[in-house]
Structure formats: structure tokens, C-alpha cells
C-alpha positions in Angstrom: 87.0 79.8 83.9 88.6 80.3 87.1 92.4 79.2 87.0 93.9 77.9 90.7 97.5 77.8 90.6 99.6 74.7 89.8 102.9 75.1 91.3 104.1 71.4 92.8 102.9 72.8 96.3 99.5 73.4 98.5 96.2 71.5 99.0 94.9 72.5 95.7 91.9 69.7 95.0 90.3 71.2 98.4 90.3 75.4 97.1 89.0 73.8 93.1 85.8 71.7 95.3 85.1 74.9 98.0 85.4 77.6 94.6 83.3 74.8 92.4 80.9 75.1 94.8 79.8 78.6 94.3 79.0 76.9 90.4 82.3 78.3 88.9 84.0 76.5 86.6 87.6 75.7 87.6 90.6 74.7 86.8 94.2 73.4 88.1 96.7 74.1 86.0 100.7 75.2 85.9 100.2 76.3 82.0 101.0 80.5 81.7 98.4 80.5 78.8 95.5 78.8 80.1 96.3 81.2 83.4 96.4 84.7 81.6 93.4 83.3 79.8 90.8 82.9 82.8 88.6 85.0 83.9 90.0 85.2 87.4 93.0 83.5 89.2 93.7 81.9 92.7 96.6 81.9 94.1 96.7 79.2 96.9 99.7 78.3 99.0 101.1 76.1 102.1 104.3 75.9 102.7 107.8 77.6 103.0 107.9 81.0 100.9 111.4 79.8 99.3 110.6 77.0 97.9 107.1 78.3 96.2 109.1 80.8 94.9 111.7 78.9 93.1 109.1 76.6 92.5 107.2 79.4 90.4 110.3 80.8 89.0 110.8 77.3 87.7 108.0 76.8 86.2 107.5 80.7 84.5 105.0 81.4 86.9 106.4 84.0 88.6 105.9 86.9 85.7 102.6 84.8 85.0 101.4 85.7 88.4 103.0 89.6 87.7 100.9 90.2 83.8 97.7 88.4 85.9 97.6 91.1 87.9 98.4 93.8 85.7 95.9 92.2 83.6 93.1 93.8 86.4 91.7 90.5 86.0 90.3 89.5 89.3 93.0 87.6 91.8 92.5 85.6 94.9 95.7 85.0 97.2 95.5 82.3 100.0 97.4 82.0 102.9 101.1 81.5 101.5 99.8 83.2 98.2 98.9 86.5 100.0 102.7 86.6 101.3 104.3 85.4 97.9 102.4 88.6 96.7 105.3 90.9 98.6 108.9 92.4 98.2 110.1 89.9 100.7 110.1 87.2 103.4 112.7 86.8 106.4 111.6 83.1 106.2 115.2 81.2 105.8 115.9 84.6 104.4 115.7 87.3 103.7 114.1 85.9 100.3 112.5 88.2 97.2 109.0 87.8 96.6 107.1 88.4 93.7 107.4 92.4 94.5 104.0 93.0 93.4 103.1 94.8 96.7 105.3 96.3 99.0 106.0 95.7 102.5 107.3 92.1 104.0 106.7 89.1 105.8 107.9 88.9 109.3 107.7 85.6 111.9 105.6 86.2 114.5 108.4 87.3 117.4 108.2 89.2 121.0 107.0 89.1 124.5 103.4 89.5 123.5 103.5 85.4 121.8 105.8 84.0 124.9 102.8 82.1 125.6 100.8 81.5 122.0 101.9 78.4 119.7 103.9 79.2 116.6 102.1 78.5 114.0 98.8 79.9 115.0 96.7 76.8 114.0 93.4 76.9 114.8 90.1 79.7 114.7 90.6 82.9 115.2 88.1 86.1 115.0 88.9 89.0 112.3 87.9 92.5 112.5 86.2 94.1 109.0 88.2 97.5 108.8 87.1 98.3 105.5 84.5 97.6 102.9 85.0 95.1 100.0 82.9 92.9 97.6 84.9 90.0 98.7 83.8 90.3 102.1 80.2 90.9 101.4 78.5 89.8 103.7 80.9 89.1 106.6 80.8 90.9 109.9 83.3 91.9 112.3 83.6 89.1 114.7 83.2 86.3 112.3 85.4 83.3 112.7 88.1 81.7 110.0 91.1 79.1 110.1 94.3 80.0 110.3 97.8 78.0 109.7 100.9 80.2 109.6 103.8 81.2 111.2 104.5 84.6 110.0 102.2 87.1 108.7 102.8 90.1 106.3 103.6 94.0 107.0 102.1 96.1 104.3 104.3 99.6 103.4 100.3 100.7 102.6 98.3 100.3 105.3 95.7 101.1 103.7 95.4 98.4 101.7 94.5 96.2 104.8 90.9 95.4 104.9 90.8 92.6 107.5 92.8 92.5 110.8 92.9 89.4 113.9 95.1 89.5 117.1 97.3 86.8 117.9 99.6 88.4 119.7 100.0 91.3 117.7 97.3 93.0 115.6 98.3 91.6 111.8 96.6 92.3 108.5 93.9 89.0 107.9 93.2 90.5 104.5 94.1 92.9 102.2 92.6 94.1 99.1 94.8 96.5 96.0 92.8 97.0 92.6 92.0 93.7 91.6 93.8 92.0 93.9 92.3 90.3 97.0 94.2 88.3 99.7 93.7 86.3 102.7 95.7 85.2 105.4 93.6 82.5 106.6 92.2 79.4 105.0 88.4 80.1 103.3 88.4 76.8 101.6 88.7 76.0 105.6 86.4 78.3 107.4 83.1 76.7 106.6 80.4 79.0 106.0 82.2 82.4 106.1 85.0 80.8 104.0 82.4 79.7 101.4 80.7 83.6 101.2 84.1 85.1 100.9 84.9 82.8 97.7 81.0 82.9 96.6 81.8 86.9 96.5 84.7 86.1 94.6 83.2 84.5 92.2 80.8 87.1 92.0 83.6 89.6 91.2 84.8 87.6 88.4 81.4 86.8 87.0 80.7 90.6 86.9 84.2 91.5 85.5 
């Protein structure tokens, strides 16, 4: 069983059909036990990085979401869940993040965006910079959704396996162990979103 997540916050019925569809069996839940107990976890997310993480710290989710990962069970972050996976955001802040990577999360800010829309809403293209199982199959050049205002700075990085340009190069993905994040929306991106969580899958199956 795959767990996704339940923290009061995100579009979480539209990651449990786009992850079903690969044939996993999933499950939304907010329960610690059920979550240390799957197989693989997802960690989706829209909205502002405060408020998910009092929202998690509320609910005991926060050190869940720490023993997942040190669990080297397999772990998906989405969008907001790839940032909550950092020391900190300046969103409204700065505010502390789960700390399980370092590095931040920064608005997008300078010249280069004078004329760009915050958030970036909308395609964009990413640029593969290094290997993964997760993005098997998925060329430089392929295109995926995007809804965010700020975007994270790695300490490592190395751990950076996908980069896009809006303005300023940023990481689109990063992968650490058995952790692998995302930026952008897969449950959004149609048929490159759909390979990215089929590989997933995949990646838990084979664990």
C-alpha cells in the first residue's frame, strides 16, 4: 500500500486516482501507523508552507514524515511537499521546515521575472540533469505543470536531478536516497506526469 498524506490541505483525491492508475493500491490517510506501515509514501501539497507545517505538527505528522524517510522506504514529494522537505521557507517567514534536507525556499525575486507572472502557473519544459528510476523514461525537453511562487535552493546541488527556467534556472526535481521530489504537478502533467508516478510505483513495488 501506498500511503498519500492527510494533512487538512492539497488536492489529494486527484494524486490517490493519477497513483491508482499505475494499479497501486492507495490510501489517504493522516494516521502515523498506517503511514510508517506502507510500502511507499506521497507527500502532496498546495498551499502556504506555514500553515502545512503547523498543520503537520498538529497532527504528529511532522516526525512521521522524518522516521518515513529514515525508514529508506520510498517517498514522493509534490509541489509544496518537495519544499516542506527543507530547513526553511522565507514564505511569511522565515519559517522551519521539516529539516530533512538542507538548503531553503526562496520567492522568485529580481530583474530577470520583471516581466513573468508570480506564480508561474502554467507548462513549462525541464531539463534531465541526472539519471533516476523515477524519471525513467522522460527526456530532456518534456513538458509538466507548474503552480508555485517560490521554489527551493538546495545546500547539495547535487541532489538536483531536474532543472526549468522561469526566470532563473531552479531545481524541478530532486532526488536524496529514497527520497524523490518534484516541483511541478505529475498528477497534472498528463502523460509525462503519469510515467514519473508509474516509475514510482515501480520503485516501491521493487523495494
Amino acid at each position: 500500500m501506498i500511503a498519500i498524506v492527510d494533512y487538512g490541505m492539497g488536492n489529494l483525491r486527484s494524486v490517490e486516482k493519477a497513483i491508482a492508475r499505475s494499479g497501486a493500491a492507495v490510501k489517504v490517510t493522516s494516521d502515523p501507523q498506517e503511514i510508517l506501515s506502507a510500502r511507499g509514501v506521497v507527500l502532496p501539497g498546495v498551499g502556504a508552507f506555514g500553515a502545512c507545517m503547523q498543520n503537520l505538527e498538529s497532527r504528529g505528522l511532522a516526525d512521521t514524515m522524518r522516521r518515513a524517510v529514515a525508514s529508506g522506504k520510498p517517498f514522493l514529494g509534490i509541489c509544496l511537499g518537495l519544499q516542506l522537505l527543507f530547513e526553511e521557507s522565507e514564505e511569511f517567514g522565515p519559517i522551519r521546515g521539516l529539516g530533512i534536507l538542507r538548503g531553503k525556499v526562496v520567492r522568485f525575486d529580481g530583474p530577470a521575472l520583471d516581466r513573468l507572472k508570480i506564480p508561474q502557473m502554467g507548462w513549462n519544459q525541464i531539463e534531465v540533469v541526472r539519471s533516476v528510476p523515477e524519471l525513467g523514461g522522460i527526456d530532456s525537453g518534456a513538458y509538466v505543470y507548474f503552480v508555485h511562487s517560490y521554489y527551493v535552493v538546495p545546500a547539495d546541488p547535487a541532489i538536483m536531478v531536474a532543472s526549468t527556467r522561469y526566470g532563473v534556472q531552479f531545481a524541478a526535481a530532486i532526488s536524496w536516497r529514497n527520497v524523490f521530489a518534484c516541483q511541478f504537478h505529475p498528477e497534472k502533467s498528463q502523460t509525462v506526469g503519469l510515467r514519473l508516478l508509474e516509475n514510482f510505483v515501480a520503485r516501491v513495488d521493487a523495494s
